[in-house]
LOKE-988640 format. One record per residue: residue in three letters; x, y, z of N, C-alpha, C in turn. Coordinates in steps of 0.05 Angstrom, whole numbers, padded with zeros to 5 digits, always signed. Layout:
AlaXYZXYZXYZ
...
//
This chain:
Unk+00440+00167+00272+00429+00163+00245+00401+00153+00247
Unk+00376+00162+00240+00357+00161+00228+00346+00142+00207
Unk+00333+00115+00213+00330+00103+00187+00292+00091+00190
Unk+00289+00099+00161+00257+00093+00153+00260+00062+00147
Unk+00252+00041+00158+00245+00024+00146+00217+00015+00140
Unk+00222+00012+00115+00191-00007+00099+00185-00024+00091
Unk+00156-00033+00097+00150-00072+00098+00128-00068+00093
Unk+00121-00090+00071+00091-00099+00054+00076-00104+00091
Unk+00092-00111+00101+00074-00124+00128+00096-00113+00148
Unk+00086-00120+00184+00101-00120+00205+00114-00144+00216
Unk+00144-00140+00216+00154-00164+00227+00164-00151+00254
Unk+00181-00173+00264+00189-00180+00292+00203-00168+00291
Unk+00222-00156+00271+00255-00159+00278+00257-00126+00276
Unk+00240-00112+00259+00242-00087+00270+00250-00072+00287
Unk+00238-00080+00314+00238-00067+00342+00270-00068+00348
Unk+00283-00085+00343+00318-00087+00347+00327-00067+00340
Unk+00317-00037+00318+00330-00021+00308+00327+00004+00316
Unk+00340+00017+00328+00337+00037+00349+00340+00059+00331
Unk+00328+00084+00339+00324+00117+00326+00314+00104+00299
Unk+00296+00087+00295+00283+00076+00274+00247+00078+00269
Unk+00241+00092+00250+00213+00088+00243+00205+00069+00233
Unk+00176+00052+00230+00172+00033+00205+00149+00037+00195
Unk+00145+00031+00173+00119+00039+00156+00112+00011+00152
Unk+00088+00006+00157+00069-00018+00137+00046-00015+00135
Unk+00044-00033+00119+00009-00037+00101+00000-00058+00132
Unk-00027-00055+00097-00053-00070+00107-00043-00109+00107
Unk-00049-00122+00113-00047-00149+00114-00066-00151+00083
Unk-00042-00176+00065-00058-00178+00039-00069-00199+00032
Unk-00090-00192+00024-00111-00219+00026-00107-00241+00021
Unk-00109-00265+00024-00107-00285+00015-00077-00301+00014
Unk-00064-00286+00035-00034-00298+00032-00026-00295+00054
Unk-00002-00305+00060+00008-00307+00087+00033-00286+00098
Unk+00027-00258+00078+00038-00229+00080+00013-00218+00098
Unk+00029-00221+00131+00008-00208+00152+00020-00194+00175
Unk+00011-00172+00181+00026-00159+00205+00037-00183+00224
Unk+00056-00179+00245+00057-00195+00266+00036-00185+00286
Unk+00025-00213+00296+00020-00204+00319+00021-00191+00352
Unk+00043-00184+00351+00050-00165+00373+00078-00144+00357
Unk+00064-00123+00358+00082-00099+00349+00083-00080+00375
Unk+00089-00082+00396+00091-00067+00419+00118-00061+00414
Unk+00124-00041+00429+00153-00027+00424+00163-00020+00410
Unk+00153-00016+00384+00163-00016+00352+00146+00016+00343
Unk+00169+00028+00331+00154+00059+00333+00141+00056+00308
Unk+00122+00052+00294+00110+00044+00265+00093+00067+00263
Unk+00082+00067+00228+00062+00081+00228+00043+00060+00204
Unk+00020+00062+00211-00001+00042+00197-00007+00058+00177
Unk-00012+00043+00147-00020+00066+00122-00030+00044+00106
Unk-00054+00064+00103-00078+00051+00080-00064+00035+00063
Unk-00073+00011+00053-00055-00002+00030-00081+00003+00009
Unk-00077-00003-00019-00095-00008-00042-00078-00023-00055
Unk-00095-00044-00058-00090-00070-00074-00091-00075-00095
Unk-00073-00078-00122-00072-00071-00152-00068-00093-00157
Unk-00088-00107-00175-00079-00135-00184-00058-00133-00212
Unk-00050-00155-00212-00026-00144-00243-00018-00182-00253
Unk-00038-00185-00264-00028-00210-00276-00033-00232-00256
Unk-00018-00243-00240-00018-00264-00224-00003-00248-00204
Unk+00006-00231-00199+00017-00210-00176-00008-00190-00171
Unk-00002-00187-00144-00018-00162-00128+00006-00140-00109
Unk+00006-00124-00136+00014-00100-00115+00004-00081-00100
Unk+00017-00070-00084+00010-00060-00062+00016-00028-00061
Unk-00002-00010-00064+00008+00027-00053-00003+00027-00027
Unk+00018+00048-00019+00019+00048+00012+00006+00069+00007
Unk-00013+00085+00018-00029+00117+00013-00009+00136+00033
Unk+00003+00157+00021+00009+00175+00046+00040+00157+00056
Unk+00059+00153+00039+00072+00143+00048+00101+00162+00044
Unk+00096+00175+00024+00119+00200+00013+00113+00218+00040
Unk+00089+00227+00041+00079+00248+00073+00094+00237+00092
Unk+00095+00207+00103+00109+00207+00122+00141+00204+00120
Unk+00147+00196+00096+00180+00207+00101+00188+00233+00103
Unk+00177+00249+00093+00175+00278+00087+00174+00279+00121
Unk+00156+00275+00135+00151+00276+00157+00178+00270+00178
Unk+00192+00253+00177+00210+00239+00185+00235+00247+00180
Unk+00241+00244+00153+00254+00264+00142+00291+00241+00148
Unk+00286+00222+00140+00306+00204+00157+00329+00204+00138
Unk+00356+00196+00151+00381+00189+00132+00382+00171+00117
Unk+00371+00141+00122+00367+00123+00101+00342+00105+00104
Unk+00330+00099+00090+00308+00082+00073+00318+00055+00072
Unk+00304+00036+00095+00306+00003+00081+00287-00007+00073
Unk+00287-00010+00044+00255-00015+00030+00263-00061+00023
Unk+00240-00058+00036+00244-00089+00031+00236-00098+00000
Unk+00249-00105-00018+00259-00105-00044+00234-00111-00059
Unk+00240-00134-00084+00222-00142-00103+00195-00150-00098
Unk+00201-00156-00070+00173-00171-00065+00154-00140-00065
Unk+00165-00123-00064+00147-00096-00051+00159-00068-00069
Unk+00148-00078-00092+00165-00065-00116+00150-00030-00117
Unk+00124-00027-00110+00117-00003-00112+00128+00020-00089
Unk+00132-00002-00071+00141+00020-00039+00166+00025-00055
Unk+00185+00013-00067+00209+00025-00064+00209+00052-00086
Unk+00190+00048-00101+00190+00062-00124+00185+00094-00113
Unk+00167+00082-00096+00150+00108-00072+00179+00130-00061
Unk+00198+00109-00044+00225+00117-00043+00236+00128-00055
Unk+00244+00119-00080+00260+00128-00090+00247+00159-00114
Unk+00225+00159-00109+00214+00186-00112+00216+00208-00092
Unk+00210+00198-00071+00221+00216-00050+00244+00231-00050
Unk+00270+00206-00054+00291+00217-00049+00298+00241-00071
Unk+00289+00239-00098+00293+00257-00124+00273+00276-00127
Unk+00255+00273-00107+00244+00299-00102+00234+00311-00086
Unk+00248+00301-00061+00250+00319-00044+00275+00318-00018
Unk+00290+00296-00021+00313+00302-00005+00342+00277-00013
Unk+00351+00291-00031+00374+00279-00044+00393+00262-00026
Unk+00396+00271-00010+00411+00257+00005+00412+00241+00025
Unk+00384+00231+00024+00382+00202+00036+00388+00184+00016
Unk+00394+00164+00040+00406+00133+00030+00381+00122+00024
Unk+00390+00092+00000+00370+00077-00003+00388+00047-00006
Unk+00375+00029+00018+00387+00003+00020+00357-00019+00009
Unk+00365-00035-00005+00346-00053-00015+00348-00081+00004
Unk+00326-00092+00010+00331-00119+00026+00313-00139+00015
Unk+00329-00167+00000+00315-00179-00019+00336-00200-00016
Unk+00320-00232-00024+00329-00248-00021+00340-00259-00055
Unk+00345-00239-00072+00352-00234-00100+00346-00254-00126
Unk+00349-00277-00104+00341-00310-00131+00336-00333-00108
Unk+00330-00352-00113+00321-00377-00095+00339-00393-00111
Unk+00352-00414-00092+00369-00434-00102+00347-00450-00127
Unk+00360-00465-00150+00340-00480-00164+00340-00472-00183
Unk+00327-00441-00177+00317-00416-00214+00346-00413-00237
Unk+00315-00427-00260+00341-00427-00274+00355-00412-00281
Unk+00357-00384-00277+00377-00361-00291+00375-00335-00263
Unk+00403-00335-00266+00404-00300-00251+00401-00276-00276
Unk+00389-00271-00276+00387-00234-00291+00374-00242-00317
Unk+00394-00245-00339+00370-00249-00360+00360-00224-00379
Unk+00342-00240-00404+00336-00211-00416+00307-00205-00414
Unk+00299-00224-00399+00259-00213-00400+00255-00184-00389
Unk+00231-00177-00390+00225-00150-00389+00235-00151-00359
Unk+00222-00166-00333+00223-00172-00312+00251-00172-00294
Unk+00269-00181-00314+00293-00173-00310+00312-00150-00312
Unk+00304-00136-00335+00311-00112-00351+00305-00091-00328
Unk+00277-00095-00319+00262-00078-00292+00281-00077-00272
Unk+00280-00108-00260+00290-00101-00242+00319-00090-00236
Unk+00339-00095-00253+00369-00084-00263+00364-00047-00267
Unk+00345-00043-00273+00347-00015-00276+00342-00004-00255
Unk+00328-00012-00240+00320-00001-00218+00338+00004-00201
Unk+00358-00027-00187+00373-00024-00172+00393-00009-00170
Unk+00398+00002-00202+00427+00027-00202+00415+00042-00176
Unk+00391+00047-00169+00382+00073-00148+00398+00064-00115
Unk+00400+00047-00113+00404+00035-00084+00430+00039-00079
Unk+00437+00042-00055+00455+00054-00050+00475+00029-00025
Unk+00464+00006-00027+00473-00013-00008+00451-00035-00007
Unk+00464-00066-00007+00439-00085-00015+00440-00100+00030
Unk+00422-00103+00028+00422-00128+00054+00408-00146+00048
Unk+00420-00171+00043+00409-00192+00036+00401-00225+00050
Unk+00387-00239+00044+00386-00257+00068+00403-00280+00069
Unk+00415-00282+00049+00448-00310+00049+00472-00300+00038
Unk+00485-00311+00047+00512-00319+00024+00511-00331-00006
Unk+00488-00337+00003+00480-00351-00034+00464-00319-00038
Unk+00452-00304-00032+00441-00277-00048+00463-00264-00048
Unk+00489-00259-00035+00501-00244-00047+00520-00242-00060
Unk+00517-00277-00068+00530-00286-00092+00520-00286-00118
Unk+00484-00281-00114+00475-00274-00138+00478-00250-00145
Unk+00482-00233-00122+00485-00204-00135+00508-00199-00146
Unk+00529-00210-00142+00560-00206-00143+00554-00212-00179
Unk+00537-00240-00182+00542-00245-00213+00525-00228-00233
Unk+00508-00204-00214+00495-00184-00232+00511-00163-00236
Unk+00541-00161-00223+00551-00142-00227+00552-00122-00203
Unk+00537-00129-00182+00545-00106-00156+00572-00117-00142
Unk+00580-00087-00134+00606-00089-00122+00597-00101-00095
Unk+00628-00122-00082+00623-00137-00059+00621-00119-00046
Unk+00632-00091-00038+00637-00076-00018+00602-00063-00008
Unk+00584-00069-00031+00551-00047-00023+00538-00075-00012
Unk+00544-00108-00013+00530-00121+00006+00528-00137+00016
Unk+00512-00132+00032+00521-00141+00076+00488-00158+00067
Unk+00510-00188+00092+00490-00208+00085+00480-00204+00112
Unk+00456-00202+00122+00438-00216+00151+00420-00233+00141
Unk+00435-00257+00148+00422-00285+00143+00398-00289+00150
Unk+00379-00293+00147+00352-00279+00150+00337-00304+00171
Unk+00340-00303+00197+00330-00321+00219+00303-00322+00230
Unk+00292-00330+00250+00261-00320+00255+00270-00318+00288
Unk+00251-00324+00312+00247-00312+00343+00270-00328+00349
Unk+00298-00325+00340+00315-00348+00356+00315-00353+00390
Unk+00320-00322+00401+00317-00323+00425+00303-00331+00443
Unk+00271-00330+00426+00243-00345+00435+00249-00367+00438
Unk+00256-00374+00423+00250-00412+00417+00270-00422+00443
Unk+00304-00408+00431+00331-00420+00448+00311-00419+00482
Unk+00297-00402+00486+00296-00397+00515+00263-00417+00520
Unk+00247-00414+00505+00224-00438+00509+00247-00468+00508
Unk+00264-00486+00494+00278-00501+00493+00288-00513+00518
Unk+00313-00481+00529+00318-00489+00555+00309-00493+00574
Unk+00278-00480+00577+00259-00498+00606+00245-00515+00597
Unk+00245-00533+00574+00235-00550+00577+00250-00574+00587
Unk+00228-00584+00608+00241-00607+00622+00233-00637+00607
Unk+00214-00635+00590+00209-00655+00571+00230-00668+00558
Unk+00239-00698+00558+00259-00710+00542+00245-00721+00513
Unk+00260-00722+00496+00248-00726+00468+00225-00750+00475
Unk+00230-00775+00485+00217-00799+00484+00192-00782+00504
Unk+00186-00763+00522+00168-00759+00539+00147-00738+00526
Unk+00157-00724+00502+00145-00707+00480+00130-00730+00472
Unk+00145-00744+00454+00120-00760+00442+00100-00780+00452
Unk+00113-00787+00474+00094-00803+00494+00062-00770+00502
Unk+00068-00752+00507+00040-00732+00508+00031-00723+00485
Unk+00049-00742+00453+00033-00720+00433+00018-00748+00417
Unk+00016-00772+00429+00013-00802+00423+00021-00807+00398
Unk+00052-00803+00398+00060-00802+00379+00082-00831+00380
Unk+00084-00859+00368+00100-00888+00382+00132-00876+00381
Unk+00148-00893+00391+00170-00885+00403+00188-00889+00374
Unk+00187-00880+00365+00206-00876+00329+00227-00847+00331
Unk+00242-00849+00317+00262-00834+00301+00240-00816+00284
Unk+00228-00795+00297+00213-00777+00278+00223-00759+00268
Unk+00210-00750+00232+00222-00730+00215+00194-00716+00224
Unk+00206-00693+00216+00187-00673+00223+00191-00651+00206
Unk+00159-00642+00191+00167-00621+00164+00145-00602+00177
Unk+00151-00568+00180+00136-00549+00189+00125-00533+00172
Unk+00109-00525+00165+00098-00500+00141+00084-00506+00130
Unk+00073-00494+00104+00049-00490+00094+00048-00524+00079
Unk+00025-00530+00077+00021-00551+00063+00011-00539+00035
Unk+00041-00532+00010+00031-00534-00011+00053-00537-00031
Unk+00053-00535-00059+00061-00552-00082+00098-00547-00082
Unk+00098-00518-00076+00120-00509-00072+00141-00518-00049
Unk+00124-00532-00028+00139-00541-00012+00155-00575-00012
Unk+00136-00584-00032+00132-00616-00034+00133-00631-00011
Unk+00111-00626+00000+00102-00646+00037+00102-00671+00022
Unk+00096-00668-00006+00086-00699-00014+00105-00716-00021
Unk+00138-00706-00004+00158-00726-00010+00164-00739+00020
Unk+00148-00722+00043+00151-00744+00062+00119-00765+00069
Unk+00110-00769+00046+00093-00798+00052+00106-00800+00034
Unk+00114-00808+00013+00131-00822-00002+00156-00844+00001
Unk+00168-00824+00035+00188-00832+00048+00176-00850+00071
Unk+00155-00842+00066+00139-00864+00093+00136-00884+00078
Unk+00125-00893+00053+00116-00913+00038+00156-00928+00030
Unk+00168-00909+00036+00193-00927+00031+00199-00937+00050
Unk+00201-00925+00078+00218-00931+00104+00198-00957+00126
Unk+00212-00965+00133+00204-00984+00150+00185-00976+00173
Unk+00160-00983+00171+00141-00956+00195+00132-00971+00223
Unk+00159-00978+00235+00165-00992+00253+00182-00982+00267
Unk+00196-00971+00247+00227-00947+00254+00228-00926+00255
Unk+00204-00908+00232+00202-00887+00227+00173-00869+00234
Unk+00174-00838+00244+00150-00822+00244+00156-00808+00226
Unk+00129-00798+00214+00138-00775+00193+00112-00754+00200
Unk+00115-00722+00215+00102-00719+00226+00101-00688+00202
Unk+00081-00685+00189+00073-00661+00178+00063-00636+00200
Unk+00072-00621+00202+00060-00601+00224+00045-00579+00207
Unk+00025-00561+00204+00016-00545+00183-00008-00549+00165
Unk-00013-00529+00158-00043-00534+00137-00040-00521+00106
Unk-00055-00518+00095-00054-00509+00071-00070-00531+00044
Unk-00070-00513+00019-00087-00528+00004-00079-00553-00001
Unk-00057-00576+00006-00059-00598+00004-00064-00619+00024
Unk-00070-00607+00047-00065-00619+00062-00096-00641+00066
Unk-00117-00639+00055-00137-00653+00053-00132-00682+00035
Unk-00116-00667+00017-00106-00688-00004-00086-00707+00005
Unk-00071-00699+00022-00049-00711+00050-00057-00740+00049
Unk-00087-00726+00067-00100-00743+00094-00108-00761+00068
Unk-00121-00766+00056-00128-00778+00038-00124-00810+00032
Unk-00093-00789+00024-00076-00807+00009-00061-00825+00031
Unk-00048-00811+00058-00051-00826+00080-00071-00847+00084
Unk-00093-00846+00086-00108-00866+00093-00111-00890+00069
Unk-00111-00877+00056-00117-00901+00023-00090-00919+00028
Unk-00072-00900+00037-00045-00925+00031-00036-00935+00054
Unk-00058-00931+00075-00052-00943+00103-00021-00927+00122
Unk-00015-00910+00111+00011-00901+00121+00010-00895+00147
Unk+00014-00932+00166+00009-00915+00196+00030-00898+00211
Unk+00056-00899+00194+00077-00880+00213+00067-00844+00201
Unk+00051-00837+00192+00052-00811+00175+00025-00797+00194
Unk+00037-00774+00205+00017-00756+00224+00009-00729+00208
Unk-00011-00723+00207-00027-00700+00199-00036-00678+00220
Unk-00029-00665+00239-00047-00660+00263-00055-00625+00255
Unk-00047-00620+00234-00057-00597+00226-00037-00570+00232
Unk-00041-00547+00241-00033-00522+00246-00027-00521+00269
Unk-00002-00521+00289-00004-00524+00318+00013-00497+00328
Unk-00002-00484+00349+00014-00462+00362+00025-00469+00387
Unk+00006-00467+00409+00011-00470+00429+00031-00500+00435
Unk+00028-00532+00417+00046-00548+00419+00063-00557+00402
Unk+00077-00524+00386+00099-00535+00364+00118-00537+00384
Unk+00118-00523+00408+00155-00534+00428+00153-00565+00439
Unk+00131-00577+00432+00130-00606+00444+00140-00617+00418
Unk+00125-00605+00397+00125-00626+00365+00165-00627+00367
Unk+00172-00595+00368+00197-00590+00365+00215-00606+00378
Unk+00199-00622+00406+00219-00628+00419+00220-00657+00422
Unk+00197-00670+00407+00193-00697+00398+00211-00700+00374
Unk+00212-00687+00361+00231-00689+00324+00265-00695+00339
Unk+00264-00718+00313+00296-00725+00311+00306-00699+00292
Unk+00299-00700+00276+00311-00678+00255+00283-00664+00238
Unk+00290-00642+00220+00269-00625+00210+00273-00633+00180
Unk+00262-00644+00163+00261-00645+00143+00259-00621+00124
Unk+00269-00602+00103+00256-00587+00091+00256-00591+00058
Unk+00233-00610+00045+00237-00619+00015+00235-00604-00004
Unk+00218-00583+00008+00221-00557-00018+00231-00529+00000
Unk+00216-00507-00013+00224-00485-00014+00213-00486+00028
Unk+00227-00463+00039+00223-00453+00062+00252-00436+00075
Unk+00244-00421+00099+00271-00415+00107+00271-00407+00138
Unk+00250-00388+00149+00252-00382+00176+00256-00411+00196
Unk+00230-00430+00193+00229-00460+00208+00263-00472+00217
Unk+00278-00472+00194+00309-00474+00200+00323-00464+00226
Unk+00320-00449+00228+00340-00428+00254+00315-00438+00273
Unk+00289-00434+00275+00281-00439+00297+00281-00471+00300
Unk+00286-00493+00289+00284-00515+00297+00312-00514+00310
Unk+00331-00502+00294+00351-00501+00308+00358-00506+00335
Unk+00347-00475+00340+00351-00470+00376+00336-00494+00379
Unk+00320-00519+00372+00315-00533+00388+00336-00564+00386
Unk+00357-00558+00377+00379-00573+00372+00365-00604+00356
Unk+00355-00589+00327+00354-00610+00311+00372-00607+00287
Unk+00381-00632+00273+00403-00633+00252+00373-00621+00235
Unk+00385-00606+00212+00364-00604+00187+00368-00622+00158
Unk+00360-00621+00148+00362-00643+00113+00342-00623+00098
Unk+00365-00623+00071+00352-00593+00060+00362-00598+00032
Unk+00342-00591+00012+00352-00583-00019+00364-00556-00033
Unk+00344-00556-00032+00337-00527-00050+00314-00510-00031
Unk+00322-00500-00005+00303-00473+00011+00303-00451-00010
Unk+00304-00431+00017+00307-00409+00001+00338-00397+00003
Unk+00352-00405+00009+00381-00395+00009+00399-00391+00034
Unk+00378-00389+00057+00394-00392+00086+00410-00411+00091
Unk+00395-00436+00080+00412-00462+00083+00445-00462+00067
Unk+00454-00441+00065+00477-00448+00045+00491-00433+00076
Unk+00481-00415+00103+00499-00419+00122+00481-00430+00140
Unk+00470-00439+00141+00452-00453+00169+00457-00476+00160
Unk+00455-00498+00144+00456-00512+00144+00480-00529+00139
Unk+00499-00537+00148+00538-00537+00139+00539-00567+00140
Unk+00545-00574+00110+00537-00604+00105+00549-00614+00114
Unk+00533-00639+00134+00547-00670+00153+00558-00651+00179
Unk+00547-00623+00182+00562-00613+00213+00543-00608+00229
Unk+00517-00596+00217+00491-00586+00224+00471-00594+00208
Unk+00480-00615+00196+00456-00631+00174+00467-00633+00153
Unk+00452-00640+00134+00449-00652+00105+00445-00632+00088
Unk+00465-00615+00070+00453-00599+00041+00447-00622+00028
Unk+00433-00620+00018+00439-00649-00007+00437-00634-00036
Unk+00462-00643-00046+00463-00633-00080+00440-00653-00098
Unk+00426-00665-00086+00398-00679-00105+00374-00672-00084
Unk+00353-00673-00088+00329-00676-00079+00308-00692-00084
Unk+00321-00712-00098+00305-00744-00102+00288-00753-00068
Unk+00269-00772-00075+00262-00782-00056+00286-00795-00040
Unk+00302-00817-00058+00313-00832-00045+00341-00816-00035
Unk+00351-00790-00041+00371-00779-00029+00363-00760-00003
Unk+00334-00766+00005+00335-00754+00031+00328-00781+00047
Unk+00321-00805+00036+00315-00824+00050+00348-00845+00057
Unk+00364-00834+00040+00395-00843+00055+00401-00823+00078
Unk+00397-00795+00079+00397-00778+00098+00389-00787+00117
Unk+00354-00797+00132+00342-00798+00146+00354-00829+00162
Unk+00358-00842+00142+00360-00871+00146+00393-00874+00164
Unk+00405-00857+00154+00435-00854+00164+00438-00840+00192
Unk+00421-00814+00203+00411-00804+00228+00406-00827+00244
Unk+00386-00842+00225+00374-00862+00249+00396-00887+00260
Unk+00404-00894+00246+00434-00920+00255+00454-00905+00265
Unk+00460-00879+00263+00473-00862+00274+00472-00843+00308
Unk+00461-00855+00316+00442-00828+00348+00465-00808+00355
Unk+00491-00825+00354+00514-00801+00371+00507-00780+00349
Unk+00510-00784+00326+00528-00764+00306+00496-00753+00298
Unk+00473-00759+00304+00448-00749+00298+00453-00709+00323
Unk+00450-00733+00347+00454-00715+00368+00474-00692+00368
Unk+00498-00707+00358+00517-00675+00355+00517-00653+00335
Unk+00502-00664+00314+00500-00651+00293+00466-00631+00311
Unk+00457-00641+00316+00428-00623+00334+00447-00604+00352
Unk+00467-00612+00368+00484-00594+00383+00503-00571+00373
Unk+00509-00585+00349+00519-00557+00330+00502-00538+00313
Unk+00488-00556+00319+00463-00530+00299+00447-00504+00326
Unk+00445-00513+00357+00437-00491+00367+00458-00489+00375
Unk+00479-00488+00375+00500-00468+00376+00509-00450+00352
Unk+00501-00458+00329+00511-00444+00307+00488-00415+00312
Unk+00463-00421+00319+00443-00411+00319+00452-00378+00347
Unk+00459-00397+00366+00460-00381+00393+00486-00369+00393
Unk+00504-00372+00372+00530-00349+00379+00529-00335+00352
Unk+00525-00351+00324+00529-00331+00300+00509-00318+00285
Unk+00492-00330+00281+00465-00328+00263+00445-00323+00285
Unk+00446-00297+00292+00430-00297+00312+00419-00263+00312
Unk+00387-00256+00307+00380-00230+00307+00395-00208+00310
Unk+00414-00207+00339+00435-00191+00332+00456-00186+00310
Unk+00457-00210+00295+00474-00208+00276+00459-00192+00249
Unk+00428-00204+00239+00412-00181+00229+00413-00160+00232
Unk+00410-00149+00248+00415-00115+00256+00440-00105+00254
Unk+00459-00120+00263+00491-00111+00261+00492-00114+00235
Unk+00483-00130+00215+00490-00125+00186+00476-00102+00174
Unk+00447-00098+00181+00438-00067+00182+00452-00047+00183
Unk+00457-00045+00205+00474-00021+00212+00503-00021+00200
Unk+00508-00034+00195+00535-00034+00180+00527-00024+00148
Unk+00506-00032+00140+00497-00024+00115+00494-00003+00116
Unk+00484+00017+00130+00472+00040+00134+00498+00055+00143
Unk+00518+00049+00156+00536+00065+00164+00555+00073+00131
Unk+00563+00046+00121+00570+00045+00092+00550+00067+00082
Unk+00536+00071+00073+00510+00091+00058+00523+00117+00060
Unk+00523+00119+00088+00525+00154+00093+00557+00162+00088
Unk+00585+00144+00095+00608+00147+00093+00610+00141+00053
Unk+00592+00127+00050+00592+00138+00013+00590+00164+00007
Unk+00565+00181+00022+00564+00202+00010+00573+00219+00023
Unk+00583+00208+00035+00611+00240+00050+00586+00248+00082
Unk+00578+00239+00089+00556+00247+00119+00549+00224+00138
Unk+00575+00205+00139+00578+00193+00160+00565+00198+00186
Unk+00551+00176+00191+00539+00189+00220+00540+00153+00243
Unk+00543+00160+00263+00545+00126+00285+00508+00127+00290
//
């Protein structure tokens, strides 16, 4: 079987999908929708993007993108969903005019824990409900999205969850040679010998970084690190406010590549106060417990409350500061809960399981329309 997949951008996880094409754009300005940097092995084709502004959204046409299915000529289409609303549209023109009987699987993370309403009557909603009658199988990135779809009315049987992870294998395998012990990480990153939280990603409004100085200004900074890793538009405002309020347990060190497996391997646990989702699975493999609100919906299986961390049904300051504070008087049950999290990582929720939910989606597709193919 034959399958086109399409992405606003190039990711990693592509190359896992064998007798597979991929189409992407241009990298879009001003955001952090960007090819990956190494696409080796991955049979892709690069296509002009043009950039349509629309309100506070920027969509995206791929030029020449019907030519290359036409070209290809594949059994099914994985168009990566809402976020990339014109490609699919592109698709699903294709298929009605010019080859009926390809599949079309949508891959979308459908709602974010938090939002107040699934479906709804705004225009925005109306859109997107019409659309999806076209799809022919959903892959989605939780158990919480395919619970939101279930309450839009799709049957359980069209969708297959791949919990949506980032380089697990990378990380699990940078992890296991390191010979670094947590206290010897932070001793090279001069970081004092504390129980450090540690929050990864963009520094901005959506994430609320600005609930771990908060937690610094609560916690005892004798006991506690609170290490921001990342940049973004607040992070000037961070440092700032760090210094004004003297917060000496609270680190700023900016954007780190080459020493996030040290940062990773200095952290007691990963904090995440707002929205995020890949950082999860990869802190994982580095066997840290997580503490989590409202992500983006992975955490409803990555994160398995009091086994592999903290869901917390509040997101108050002070309900992640009983979290943090309880890890810390706690070390056994800190530590085993870090030990069940890279194992949850390294046997279930693991890239292969992405693609196996793929392909299971795609096999479903074709045994719908009577042209089953392995």
């Amino acid at each position: 079987m034959s399958i086109w997949s399409y992405y606003a951008c190039g990711r990693c996880r592509p190359k896992y999908l064998t007798a597979t094409e991929h189409g992407i754009g241009e990298d879009v300005p001003n955001t952090k929708i960007k090819s990956g940097p190494d696409l080796r092995g991955i049979n892709y084709r690069k296509l002009k993007t043009l950039f349509l502004p629309l309100n506070a959204r920027t969509l995206q046409w791929h030029v020449g993108l019907v030519g290359e299915l036409r070209k290809f000529n594949p059994d099914v289409i994985l168009c990566e969903g809402e976020s990339h609303f014109v490609g699919y549209l592109q698709a699903i023109g294709y298929k009605y005019l010019f080859n009926r009987r390809v599949a079309l699987m949508h891959w979308c993370y459908i709602s974010l824990p938090g939002w107040p309403s699934i479906g709804g009557k705004g225009f925005r909603s109306l859109i997107k409900a019409f659309f999806r009658r076209f799809f022919d199988a959903f892959v989605v990135y939780s158990s919480f999205s395919k619970e939101c779809l279930l309450k839009l009315g799709q049957p359980d049987e069209k969708v297959f969850v791949a919990t949506n992870v980032g380089g697990i294998q990378r990380f699990l395998s940078i992890s296991d040679s390191m010979t670094d012990t947590t206290s010897k990480a932070r001793q090279k990153l001069g970081l004092p010998e504390r129980f450090t939280v540690l929050y990864l990603g963009t520094l901005d409004e959506n994430k609320r970084p600005g609930v771990m100085l908060d937690l610094a200004k609560k916690s005892d900074s004798e006991r506690f690190n609170f290490v921001l890793l990342g940049t973004g538009p607040l992070l000037e405002s961070l440092l700032e406010q760090a210094t004004r309020e003297e917060l000496s347990n609270v680190f700023l060190p900016g954007r780190m590549v080459d020493e996030l497996p040290l940062y990773l391997r200095s952290a007691d646990v990963l904090m995440i106060p707002g929205r995020g989702g890949i950082v999860i699975s990869e802190a994982m493999a580095f066997g840290l417990p997580i503490i989590v609100h409202q992500a983006d919906g992975t955490e409803y299986d990555l994160v398995q409350d009091k086994v592999t961390g903290f869901h917390l049904s509040g997101g108050s300051v002070d309900d992640f500061y009983q979290a943090i504070k309880y890890l810390q008087i706690n070390p056994d049950i800190c530590a085993e809960m870090g030990q069940k999290s890279k194992q949850l990582v390294e046997t279930k929720f693991t890239i292969d399981n992405m693609v196996n939910q793929i392909k299971r989606a795609a096999r479903y597709t074709k045994w719908r329309k009577g042209t089953y193919a392995s």
